[in-house]
C-alpha positions in Angstrom: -14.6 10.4 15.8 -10.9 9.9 14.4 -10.6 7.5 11.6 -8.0 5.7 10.9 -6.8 4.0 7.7 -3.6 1.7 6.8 -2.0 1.0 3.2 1.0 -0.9 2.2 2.8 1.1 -0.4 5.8 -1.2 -1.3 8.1 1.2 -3.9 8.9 3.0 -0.7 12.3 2.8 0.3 14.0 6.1 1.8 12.9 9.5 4.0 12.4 11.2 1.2 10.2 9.2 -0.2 8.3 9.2 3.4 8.6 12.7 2.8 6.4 12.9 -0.3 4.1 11.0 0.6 3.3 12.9 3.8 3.2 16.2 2.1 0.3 15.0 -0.7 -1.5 13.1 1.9 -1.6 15.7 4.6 -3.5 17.8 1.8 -6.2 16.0 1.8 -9.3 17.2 3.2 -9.4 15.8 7.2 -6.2 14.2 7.4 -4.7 15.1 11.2 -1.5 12.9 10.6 0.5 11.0 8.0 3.0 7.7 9.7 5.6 5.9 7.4 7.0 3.3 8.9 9.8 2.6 6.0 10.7 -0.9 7.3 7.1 -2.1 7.1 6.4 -0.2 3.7 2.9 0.6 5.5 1.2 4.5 5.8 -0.9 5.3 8.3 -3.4 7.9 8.0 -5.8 9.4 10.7 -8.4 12.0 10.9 -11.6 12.2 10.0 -14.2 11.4 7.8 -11.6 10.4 5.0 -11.8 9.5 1.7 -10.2 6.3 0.4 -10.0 7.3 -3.1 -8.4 10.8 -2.0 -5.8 9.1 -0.3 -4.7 7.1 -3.0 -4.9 9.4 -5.2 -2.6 11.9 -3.1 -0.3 8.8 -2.7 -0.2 8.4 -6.9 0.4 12.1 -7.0 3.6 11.4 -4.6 4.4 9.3 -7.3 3.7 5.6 -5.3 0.5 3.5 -5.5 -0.8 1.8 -2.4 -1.7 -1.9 -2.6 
């Protein structure tokens, strides 16, 4: 079963930093895909079995933090 979980990181702003935060999060154990919707300051992240605190802190490492 594919999971799917949503944050609102608001300090994004441009592609690249879309483009970090895609890179950290796609290492994380399970994740399949990483959406940034820019306008929306939302990521959306599927796969499977993930791990909320992974995830944020891959989106920290990308130097953001997700409300």
């Amino acid at each position: 079963m594919t999971d799917t979980v949503t944050y609102t990181v608001p300090a994004i702003h441009c592609e690249h930093c879309a483009m970090s935060i895609r890179e950290e999060v796609g290492e994380v154990a399970g994740v399949e895909d990483v959406a940034v919707d820019l306008d929306a300051k939302v990521v959306t992240i599927t796969g499977r079995a993930l791990d909320d605190a992974a995830l944020r802190a891959a989106i920290e490492e990308a130097g953001y933090e997700a409300a």
